[in-house]
Legacy VTK file of the C-alpha trace (Angstrom):
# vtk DataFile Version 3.0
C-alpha trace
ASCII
DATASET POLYDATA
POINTS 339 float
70.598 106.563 128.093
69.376 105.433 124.863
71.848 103.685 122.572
71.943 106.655 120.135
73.398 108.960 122.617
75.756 106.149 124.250
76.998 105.451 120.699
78.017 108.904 119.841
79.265 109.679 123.657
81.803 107.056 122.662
82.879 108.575 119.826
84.687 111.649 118.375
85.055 113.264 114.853
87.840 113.555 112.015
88.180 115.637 108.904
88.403 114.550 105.453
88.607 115.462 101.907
88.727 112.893 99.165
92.135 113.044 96.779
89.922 113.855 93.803
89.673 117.620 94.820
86.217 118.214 93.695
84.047 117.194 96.854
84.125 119.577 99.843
85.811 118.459 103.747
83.785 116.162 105.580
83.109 115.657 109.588
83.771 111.522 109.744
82.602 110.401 113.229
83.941 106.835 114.449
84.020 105.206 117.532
87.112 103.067 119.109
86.894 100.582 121.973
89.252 98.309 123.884
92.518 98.227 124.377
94.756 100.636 122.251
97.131 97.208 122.010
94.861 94.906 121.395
94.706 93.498 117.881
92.807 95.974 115.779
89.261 94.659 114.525
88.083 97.021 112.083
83.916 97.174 111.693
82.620 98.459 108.136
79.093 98.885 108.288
76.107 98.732 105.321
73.592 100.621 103.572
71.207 102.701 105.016
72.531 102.379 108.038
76.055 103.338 110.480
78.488 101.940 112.600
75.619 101.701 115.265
75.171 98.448 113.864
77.918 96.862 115.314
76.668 97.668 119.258
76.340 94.645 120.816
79.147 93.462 118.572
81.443 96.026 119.635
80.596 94.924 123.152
81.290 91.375 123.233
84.767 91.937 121.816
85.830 95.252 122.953
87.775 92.834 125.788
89.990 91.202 122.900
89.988 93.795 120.547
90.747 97.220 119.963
87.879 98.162 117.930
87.707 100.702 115.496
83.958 101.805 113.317
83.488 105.286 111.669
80.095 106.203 109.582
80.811 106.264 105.950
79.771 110.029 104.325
76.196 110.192 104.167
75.366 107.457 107.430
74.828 107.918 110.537
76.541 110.825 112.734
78.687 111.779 110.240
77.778 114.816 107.535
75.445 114.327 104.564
76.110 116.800 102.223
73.438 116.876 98.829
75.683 116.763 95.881
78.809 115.979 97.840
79.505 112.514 95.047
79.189 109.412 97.345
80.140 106.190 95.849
82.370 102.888 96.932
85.565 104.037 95.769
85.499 107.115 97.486
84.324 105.305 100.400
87.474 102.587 99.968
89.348 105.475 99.531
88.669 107.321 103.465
88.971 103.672 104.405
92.305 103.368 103.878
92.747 107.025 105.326
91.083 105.997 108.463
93.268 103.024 108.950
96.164 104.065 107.713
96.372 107.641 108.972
93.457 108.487 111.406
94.300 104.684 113.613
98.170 104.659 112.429
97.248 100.498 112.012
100.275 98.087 110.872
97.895 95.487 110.816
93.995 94.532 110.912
91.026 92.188 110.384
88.247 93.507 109.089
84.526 92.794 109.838
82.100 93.804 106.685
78.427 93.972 106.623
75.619 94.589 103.517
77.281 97.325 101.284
80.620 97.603 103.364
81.011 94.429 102.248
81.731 96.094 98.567
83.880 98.893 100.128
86.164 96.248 101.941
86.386 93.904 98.949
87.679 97.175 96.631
89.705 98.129 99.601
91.282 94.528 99.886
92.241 94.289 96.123
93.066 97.191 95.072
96.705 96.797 95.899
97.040 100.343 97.510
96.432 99.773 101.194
99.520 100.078 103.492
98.057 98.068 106.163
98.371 94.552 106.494
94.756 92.378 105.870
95.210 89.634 108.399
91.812 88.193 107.808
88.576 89.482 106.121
84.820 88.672 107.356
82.217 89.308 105.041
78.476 89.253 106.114
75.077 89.349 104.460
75.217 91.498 101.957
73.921 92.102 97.596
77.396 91.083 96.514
75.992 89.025 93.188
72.820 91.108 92.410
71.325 89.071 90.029
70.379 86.922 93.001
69.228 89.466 95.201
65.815 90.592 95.946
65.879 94.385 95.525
62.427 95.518 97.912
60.176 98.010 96.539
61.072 100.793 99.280
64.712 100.102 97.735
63.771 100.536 93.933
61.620 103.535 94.434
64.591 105.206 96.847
66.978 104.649 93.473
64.959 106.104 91.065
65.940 109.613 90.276
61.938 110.511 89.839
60.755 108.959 93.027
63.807 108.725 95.137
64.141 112.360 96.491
60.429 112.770 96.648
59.414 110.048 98.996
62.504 110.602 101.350
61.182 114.244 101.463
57.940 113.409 102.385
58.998 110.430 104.698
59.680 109.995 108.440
62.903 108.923 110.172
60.945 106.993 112.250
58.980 105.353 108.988
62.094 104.315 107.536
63.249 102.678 110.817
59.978 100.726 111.410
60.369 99.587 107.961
63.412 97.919 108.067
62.567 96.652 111.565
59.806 94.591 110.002
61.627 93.617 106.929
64.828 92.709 107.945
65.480 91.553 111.665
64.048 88.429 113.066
61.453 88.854 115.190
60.352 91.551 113.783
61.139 94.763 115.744
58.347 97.416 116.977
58.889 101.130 117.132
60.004 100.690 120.861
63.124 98.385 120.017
65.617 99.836 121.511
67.289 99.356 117.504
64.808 100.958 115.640
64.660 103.940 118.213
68.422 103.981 117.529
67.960 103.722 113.408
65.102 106.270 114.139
68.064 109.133 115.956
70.769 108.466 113.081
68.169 108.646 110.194
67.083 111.926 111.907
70.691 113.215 111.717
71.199 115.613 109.195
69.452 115.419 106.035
67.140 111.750 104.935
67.355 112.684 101.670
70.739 111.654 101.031
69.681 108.243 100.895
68.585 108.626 97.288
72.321 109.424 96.735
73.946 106.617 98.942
71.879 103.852 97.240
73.588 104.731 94.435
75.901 102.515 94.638
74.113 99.503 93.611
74.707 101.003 90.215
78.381 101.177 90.884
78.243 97.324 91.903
75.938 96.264 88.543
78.968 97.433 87.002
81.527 96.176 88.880
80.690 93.421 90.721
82.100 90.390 88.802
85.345 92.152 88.960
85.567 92.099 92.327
84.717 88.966 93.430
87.135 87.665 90.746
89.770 90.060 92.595
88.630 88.739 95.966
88.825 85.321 94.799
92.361 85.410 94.018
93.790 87.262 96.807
95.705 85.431 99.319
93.890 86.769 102.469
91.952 84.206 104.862
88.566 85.217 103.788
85.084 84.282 105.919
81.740 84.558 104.904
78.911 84.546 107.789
74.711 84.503 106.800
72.194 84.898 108.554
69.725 82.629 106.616
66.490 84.435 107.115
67.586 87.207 105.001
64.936 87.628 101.563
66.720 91.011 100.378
70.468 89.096 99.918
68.672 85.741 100.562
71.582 82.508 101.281
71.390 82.012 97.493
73.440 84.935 96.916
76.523 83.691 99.158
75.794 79.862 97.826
76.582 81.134 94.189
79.578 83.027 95.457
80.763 80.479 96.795
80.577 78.004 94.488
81.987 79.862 91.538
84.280 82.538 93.044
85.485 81.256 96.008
85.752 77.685 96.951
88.887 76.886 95.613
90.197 80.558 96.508
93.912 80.650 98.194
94.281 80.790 101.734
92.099 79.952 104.291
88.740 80.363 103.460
85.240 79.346 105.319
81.656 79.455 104.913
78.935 80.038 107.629
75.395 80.096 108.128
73.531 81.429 111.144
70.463 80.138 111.926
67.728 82.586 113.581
69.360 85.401 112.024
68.204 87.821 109.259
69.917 90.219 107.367
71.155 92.368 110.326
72.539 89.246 111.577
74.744 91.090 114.130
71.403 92.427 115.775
69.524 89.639 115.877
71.924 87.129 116.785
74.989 88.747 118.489
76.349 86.303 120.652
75.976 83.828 117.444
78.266 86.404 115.087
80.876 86.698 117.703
81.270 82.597 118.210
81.106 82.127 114.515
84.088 84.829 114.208
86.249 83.490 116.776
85.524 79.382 115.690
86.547 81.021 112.193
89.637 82.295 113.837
90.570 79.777 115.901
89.360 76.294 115.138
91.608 74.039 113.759
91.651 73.814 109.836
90.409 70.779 109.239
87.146 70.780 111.897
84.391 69.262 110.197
81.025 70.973 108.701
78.430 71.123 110.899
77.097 72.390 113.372
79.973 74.597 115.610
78.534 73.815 119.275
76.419 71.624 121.205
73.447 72.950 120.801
69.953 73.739 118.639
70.515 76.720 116.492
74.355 76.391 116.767
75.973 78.470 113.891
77.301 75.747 110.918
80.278 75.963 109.167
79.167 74.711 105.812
82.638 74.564 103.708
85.953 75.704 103.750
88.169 76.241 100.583
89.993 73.216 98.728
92.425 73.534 96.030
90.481 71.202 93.610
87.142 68.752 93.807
87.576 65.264 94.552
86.193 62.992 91.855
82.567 61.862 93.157
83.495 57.965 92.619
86.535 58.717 95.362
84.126 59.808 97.861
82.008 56.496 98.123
85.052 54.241 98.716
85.362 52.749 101.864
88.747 53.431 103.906
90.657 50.299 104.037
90.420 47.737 106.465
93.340 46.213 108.818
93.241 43.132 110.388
LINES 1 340
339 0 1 2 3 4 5 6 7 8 9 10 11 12 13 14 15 16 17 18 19 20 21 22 23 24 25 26 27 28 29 30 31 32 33 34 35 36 37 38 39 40 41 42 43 44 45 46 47 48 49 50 51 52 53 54 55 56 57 58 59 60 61 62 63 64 65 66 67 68 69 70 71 72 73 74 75 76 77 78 79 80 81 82 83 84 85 86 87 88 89 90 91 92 93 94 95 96 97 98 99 100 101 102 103 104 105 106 107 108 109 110 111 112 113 114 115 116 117 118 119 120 121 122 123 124 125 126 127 128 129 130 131 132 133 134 135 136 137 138 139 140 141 142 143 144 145 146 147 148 149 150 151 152 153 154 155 156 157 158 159 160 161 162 163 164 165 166 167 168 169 170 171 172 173 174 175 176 177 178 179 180 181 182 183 184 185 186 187 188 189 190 191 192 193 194 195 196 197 198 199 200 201 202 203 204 205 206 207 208 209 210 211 212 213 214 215 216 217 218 219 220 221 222 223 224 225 226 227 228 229 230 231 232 233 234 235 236 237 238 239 240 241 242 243 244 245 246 247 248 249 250 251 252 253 254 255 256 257 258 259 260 261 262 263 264 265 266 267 268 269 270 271 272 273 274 275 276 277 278 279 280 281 282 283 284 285 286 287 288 289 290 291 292 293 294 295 296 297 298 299 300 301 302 303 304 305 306 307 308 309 310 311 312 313 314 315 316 317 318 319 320 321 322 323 324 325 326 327 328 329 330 331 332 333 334 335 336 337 338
């Protein structure tokens, strides 16, 4: 069975209408794995993608986790209605309805990739959620544009003139191919058993929605300082994982975070890079995201930077939060002697 079909054989379908009352019910199709007692792990997925992302993921820690991934409106298996007024506060919005009411959750840690990265930071400080944020992961993603390298097939998708006409004249499988040359590492071929599963949820109800999803890079332009300032002073353990072959939201982008939003944020905070990876980091290098997740979990607080096993390619934790800078002359002293 291809991993399309064994994706959506795992999963089932809820309703939805946003509070707003001007967008029509939705079909929201998610997936849950594991143990219904095992600590919830909630997997938010990116843009132009769906939950399908998170496959191997979901895999490796279905044993210690009950996991829980739904396609956002417009992605994947669920519907994609033209018109129907996607953005990321809607989308943070059936978030905290699938949580809250679809999973009945007291509790959670959340695992964010590429645009649901934005949807979980909105989600996380917007003060409205009734479930409890135990830790948030955050994973390569455009979350300080300025940095990021916006591709051509990405600008052209955005523009009202030539966004609906090349999806309408596009294939599924096109778009998949694409992305499997641009963004995984090796490149994929039109075989991959990733792109033939990119190819099956791109030719799910209608491509041209796309035009409409990718919206919400305007919504981030104008929002995005806000939220990393939000983010930054939240008191939730916060990780950030890259996979440093990524050119579209290259490591630049999480450096800069980083350094002005987040290294002297509250709580317990960490930064990782994954070598080998691009920006579907949880395709390319699975069994690398899932070590890096639990180290950032589990290792003790003050484990040193570097490299986090053994071994070439190991995943590096880079920094962890501080509540101020030592002074540079401190750091060249020698510790004291004893005799």
């Amino acid at each position: 069975m291809n991993r399309a079909d064994a994706w959506r054989e795992r999963g089932n379908y809820f309703s939805w209408t946003p509070r707003s009352g001007d967008a029509a019910e939705v079909q929201i199709f998610h997936v849950e794995m594991g143990d219904a007692d095992a600590p919830p792990l909630v997997l938010v997925h990116g843009f132009p993608t769906s939950s399908i992302d998170w496959f191997e993921v979901a895999d490796r820690l279905s044993d210690r986790y009950r996991i829980c991934a739904m396609d956002f409106p417009g992605y994947g298996f669920s519907d994609k209605q033209l018109g129907w007024g996607y953005s990321l506060m809607r989308d943070a919005e059936l978030l905290e309805y699938y949580i809250a009411e679809e999973l009945g959750l007291q509790s959670m840690i959340m695992l964010a990739h590429d645009r649901g990265s934005s949807v979980a930071m909105i989600h996380a400080t917007s003060g409205e959620s009734r479930v409890n944020l135990e830790h948030l992961f955050i994973t390569n993603g455009n979350i300080f544009l300025p940095l990021s390298n916006l591709t051509q097939a990405q600008r052209l998708m955005l523009d009202p003139e030539t966004g609906p006409a090349l999806l309408a004249q596009g294939k599924p499988e096109q778009l998949a191919l694409g992305m499997g040359q641009a963004t995984y590492t090796p490149a994929r071929g039109a075989d991959d058993p990733e792109i033939e599963a990119l190819t099956a949820i791109f030719s799910y109800g209608d491509v041209r929605v796309l035009h409409e999803t990718i919206q919400y890079l305007v919504e981030r332009s104008q929002d995005e300082d806000g939220w990393l300032k939000a983010l930054a002073a939240l008191d939730v353990p916060t990780t950030f994982i890259w996979g440093v072959y990524d050119a579209v939201s290259p490591p630049r982008v999480i450096s800069y975070v980083w350094n002005e939003y987040m290294m002297k944020k509250p709580g317990r905070n960490s930064l990782y890079f994954v070598p080998d990876a691009n920006h579907y980091l949880q395709n390319d290098q699975p069994d690398a995201l899932v070590e890096t997740f639990l180290h950032a979990l589990e290792a003790p607080d003050d484990s040193p930077p570097g490299a986090i096993a053994a071994r070439l390619a190991s995943p590096l934790l880079v920094d962890r939060s501080r509540s101020e800078l030592p002074r540079a002359a401190d750091l060249l002293k020698l510790p004291a002697q004893t005799t």
